[in-house]
C-alpha positions in Angstrom: -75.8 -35.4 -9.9 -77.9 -34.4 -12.8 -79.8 -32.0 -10.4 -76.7 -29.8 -9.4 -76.1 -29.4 -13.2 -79.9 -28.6 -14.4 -79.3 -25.8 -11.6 -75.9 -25.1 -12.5 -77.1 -24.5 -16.3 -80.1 -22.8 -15.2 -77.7 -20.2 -12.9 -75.1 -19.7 -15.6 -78.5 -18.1 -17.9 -79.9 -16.4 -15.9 -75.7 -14.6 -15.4 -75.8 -14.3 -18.8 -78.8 -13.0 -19.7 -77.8 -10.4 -16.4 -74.8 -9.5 -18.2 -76.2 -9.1 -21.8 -79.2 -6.9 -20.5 -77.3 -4.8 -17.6 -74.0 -4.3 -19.7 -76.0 -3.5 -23.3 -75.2 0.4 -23.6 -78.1 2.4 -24.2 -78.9 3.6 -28.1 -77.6 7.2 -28.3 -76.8 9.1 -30.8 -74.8 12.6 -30.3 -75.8 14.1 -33.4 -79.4 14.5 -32.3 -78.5 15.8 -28.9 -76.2 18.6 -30.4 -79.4 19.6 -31.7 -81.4 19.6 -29.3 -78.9 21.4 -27.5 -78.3 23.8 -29.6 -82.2 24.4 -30.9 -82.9 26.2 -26.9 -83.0 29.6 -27.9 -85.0 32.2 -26.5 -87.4 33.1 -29.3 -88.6 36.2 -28.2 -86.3 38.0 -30.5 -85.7 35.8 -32.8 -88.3 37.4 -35.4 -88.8 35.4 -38.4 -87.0 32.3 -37.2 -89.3 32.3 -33.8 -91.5 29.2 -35.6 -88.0 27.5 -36.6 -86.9 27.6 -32.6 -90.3 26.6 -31.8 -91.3 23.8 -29.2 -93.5 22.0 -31.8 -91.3 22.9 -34.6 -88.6 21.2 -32.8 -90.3 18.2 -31.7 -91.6 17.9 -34.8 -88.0 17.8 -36.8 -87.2 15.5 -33.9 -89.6 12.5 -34.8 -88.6 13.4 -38.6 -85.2 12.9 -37.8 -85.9 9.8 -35.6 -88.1 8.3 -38.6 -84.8 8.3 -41.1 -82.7 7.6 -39.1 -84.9 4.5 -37.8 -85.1 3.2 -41.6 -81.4 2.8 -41.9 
């Protein structure tokens, strides 16, 4: 008897632990993928904003952005 409920126990963790790591919604945040969104331009007439609209500008305000808000 104390076998069919050490198997039992061990069977309702491991549907837990299914449950709280499939079902967990992934960390998003909308803000940051506006933008993203919104930062592909094409910058070849952008003029003076062509090293705001960057690649590496970009990514680079991206891990700024990802640093504060990670601090919070």
């Amino acid at each position: 008897m104390s076998k069919i409920i050490r198997i039992l126990k061990y069977i309702f963790l491991f549907i837990l632990l299914v449950m709280v790591t499939g079902c967990a919604p992934a960390k998003q945040n909308p803000y940051l993928k506006k933008r993203q969104s919104a930062s592909r331009v094409n910058a070849s007439q952008l003029g003076r904003n062509r090293y705001y609209f960057s690649n590496g500008y970009q990514k680079k305000l991206i891990k700024n952005y990802k640093k504060r808000a990670n601090r919070d």
